[in-house]
C-alpha positions in Angstrom: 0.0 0.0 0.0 2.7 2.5 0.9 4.3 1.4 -2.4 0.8 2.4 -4.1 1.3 5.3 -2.4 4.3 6.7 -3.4 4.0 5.6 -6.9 0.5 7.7 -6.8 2.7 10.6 -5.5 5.4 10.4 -8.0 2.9 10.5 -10.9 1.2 13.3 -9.8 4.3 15.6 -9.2 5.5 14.6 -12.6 2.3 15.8 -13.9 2.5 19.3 -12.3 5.9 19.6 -13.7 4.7 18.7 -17.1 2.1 21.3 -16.6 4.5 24.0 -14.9 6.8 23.2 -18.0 4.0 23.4 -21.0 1.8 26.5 -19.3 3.7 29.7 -20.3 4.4 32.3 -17.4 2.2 35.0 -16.3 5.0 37.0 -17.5 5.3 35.0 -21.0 1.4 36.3 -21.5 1.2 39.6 -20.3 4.2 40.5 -22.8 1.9 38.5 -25.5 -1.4 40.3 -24.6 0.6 43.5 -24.7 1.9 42.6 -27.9 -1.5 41.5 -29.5 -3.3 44.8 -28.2 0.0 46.7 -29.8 -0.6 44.8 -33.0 -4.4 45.7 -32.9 -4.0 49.4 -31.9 -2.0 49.9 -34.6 -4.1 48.2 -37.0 -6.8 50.2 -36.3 -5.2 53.6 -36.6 -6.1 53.2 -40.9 -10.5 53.2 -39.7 -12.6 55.6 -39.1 -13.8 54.7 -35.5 -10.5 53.2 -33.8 -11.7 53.0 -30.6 -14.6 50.6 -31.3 -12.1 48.5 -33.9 -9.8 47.8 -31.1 -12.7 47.1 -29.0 -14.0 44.6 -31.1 -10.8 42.9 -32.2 -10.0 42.8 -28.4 -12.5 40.2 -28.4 -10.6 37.4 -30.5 -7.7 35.1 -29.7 -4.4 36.5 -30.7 -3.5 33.6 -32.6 -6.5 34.4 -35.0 -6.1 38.0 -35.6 -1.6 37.5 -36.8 -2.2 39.1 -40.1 -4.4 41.3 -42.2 -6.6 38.9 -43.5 -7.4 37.5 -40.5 -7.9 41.4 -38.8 -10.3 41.5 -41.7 -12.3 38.6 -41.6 -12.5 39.3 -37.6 -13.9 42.6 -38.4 -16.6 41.5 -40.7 -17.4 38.6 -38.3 -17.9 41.3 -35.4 -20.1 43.5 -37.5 -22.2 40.3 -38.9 -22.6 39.4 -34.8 -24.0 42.5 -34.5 -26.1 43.0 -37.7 -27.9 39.5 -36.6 -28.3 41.0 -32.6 -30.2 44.3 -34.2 -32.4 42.3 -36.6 -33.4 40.0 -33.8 -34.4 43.3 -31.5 -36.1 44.9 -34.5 -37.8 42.3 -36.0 -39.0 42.0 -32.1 -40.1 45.9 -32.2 -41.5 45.7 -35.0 -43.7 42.6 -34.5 -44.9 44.7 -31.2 -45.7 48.1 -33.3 -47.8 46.0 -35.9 -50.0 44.4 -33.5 -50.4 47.9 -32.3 -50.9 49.5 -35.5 -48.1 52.1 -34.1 -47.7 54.9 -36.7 -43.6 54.4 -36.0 -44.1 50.8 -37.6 -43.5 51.8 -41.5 -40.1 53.7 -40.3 -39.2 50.5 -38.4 -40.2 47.7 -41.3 -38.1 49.5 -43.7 -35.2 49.5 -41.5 -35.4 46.1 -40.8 -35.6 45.2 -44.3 -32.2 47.1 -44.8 -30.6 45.1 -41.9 -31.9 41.7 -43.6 -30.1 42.7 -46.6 -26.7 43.9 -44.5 -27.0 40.7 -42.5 -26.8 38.6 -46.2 -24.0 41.0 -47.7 -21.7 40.5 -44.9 -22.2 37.0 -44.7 -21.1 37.0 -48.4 -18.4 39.0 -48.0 -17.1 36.5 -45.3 -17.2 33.5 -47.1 -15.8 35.2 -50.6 -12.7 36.4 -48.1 -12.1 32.8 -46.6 -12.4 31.8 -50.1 -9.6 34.5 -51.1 -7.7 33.1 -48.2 -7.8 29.6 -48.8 -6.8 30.0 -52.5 -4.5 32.8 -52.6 -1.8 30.3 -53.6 -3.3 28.7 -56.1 -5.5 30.8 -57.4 -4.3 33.4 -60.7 -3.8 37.3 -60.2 -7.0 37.3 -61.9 -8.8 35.5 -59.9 -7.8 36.9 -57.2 -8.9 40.6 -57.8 -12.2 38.9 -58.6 -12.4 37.6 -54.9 -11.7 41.0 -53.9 -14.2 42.9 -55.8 -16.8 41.1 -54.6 -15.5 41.6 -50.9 -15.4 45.1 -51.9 -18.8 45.5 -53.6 -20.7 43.0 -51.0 -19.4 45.1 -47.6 -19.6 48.5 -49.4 -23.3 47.4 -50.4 -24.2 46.6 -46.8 -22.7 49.8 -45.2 -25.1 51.5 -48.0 -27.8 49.4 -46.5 -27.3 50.0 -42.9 -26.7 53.8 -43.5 -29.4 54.2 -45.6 -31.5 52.3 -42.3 -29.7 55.1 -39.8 -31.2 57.7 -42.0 -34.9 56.4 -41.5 -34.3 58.2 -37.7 -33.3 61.2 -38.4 -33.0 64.2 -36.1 -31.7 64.4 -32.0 -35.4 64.8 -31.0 -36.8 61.4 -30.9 -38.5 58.7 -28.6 -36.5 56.3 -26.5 -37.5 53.3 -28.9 -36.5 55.5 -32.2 -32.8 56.2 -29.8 -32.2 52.8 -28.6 -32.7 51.8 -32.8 -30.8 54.6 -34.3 -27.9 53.4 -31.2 -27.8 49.9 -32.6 -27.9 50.3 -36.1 -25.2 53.0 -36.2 -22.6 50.7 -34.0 -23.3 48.3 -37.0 -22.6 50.9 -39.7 -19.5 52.1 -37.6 -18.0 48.2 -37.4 -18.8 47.6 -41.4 -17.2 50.8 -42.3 -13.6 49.6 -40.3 -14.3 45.8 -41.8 -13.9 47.8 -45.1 -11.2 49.9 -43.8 -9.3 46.8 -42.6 -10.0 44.7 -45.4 -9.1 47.4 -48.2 -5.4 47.4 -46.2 -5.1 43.6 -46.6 -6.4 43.9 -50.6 -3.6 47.1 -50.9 -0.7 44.3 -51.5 -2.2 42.8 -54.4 -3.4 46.2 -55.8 0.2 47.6 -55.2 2.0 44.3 -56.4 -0.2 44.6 -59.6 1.4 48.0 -60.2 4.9 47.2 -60.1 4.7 44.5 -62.3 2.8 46.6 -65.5 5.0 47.0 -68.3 
């Protein structure tokens, strides 16, 4: 039994070295937190709103936000997350103002709509850019600028969209329901507009490698 014993105690003190050995120092993770945040901060110095970028971005594992592509397709994932969370509150609100033929119902419907359409754009625009990703090796110059157009054309066309939805309330003057709308669709036309900011830096290589090599 004491033999047990000791073997149990030896395993289990060989397994906390292991783990001591594999586990990086609080030290080793500060410096990489501070590092990723660095990497991020600086990244989103080329949008328009850098504060929420950073914000945003803060959200992801480092290890999936290394390079411009993935910074993009972060982006447009964090603005799609937050397209689908205002579609399900307005289609909500706008279930409830039907039912009570409210005369804010029309204003709310057609905004809604516009979501629906920003929601489907940026879900394009994520697949065409893992596409891009996945194939940028193999893929011709061609083909390549023809996976960045339509990154281009699909995230431009849904920060038309959900502008377009942000006009529908316009004025300061408004009711706490029109506020709490207007709040929610704007944070989703600020996070599109630094998707398209951060993805037209990752497309700049191609662009720029495409005018060094003409004739």
């Amino acid at each position: 039994m004491a033999s047990l014993r000791l073997s149990l105690s030896l395993l289990l003190f060989s397994i906390f070295c292991i783990s001591r050995l594999v586990e990086p120092a609080p030290a080793v993770r500060s410096r990489s937190r501070s590092e990723s945040r660095a990497h991020i901060e600086a990244s989103c110095r080329a949008t328009r709103y850098p504060a929420l970028c950073v914000q945003l971005l803060s959200g992801f594992p480092s290890s999936t936000i290394q390079n411009p592509q993935q910074l993009a397709q972060a982006a447009l994932s964090a603005s799609l997350y937050r397209a689908r969370h205002t579609r399900s509150y307005m289609l909500k609100v706008a279930n409830e103002l039907e039912a009570m033929k409210a005369k804010d119902y029309q204003a709310v419907k057609d905004c809604l709509d516009q979501i629906n359409d920003t929601v489907e754009q940026l879900s394009q625009s994520i697949r065409e850019l893992r596409r891009l990703g996945s194939q940028e090796e193999a893929v011709g110059r061609g083909n390549v600028f023809w996976h960045i157009s339509n990154v281009e054309t699909w995230t431009s066309a849904a920060l038309s969209d959900v502008s377009y939805c942000v006009n529908e309330f316009p004025g300061r003057r408004m009711s706490k329901l029109k506020a709490t709308i207007k709040g929610k669709v704007l944070n989703v036309a600020q996070a599109t507009s630094n998707a398209l900011a951060l993805f037209h830096r990752y497309a700049a290589r191609y662009k720029a490698g495409a005018t060094t090599q003409k004739p």
